[in-house]
C-alpha positions in Angstrom: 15.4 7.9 -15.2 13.2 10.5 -13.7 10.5 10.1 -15.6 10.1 6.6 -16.3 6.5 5.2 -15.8 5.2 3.4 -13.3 3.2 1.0 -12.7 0.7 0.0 -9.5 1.3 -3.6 -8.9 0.1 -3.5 -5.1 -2.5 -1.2 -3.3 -4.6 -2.0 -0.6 -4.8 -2.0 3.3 -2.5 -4.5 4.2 0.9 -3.8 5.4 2.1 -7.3 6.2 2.0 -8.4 2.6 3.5 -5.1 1.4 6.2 -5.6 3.7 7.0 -8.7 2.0 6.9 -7.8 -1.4 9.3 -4.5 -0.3 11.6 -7.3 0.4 10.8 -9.7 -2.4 11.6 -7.1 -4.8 14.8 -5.8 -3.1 15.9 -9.2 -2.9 15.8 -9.3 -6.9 17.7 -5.9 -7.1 14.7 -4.8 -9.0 15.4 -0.5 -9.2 13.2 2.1 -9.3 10.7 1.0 -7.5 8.5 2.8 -5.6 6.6 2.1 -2.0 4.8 3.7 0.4 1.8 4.5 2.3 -1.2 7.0 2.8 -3.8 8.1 5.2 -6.9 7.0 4.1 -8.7 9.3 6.4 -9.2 13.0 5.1 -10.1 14.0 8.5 -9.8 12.5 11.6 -12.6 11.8 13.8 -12.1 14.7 16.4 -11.6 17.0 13.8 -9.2 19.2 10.9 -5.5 18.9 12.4 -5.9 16.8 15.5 -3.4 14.7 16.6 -5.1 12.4 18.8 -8.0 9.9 17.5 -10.1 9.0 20.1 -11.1 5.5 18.0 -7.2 4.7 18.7 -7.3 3.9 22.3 -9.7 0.6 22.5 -8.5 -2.3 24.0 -6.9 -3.6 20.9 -4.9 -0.2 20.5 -3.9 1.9 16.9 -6.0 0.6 14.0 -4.0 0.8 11.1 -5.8 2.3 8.2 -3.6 3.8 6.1 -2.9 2.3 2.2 0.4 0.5 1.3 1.3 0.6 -2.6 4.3 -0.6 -4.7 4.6 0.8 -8.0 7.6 -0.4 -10.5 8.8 0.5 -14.0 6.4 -0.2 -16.5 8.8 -2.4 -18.3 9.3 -4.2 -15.1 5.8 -4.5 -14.1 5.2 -8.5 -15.5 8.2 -9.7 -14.5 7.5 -8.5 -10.7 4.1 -10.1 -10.8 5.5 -13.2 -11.7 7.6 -12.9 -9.2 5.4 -12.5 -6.7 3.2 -15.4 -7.8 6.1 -17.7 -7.4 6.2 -16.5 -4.3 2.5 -17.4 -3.6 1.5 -13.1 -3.1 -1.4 -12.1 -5.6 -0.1 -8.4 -6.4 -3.8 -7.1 -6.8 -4.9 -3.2 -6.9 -8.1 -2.8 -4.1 -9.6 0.3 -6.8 -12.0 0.9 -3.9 -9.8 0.7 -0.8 -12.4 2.6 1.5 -15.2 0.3 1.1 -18.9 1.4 0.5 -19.5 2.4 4.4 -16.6 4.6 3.8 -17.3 6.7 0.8 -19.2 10.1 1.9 
């Protein structure tokens, strides 16, 4: 139970469709599934430890940038990506979520 592998069926920057699949997969009382998020940021602009990011207050507000991910049992991995195709969401893996004007 513990230590049953998993599998990455969803990771990029896009917490609307990870929201859905959250559900989806809930929905199908699929268990031991795993989902959550990351900063993608190491640092933030101002500096090590500060809680205020000066990019945040534009006139379109907070940007989002952290990375949403859903990883299920390994055994369960095709039959949730099936799912998700029926439910027109391409479960795809973004290997390079920071982009090349993002890497250092």
């Amino acid at each position: 139970m513990w230590f049953t592998k998993r599998i990455t069926i969803f990771k990029r920057k896009d917490k609307d469709t990870w929201q859905k699949i959250k559900d989806i997969l809930k929905a199908e009382g699929f268990t031991g599934v795993r989902a959550s998020h990351y900063a993608i940021d190491s640092l933030n602009a101002c500096g090590c430890g500060a809680k205020v990011d000066p990019r945040n207050f534009g006139s379109n507000g907070y940007i989002d940038r952290d990375v949403y991910f859903v990883d299920v049992k390994q055994e369960d991995s095709e039959r949730a990506k099936t799912l998700l195709a029926s439910h027109g969401i391409e479960a795809a893996v973004d290997d390079d979520v920071l982009g090349k004007l993002g890497r250092m």
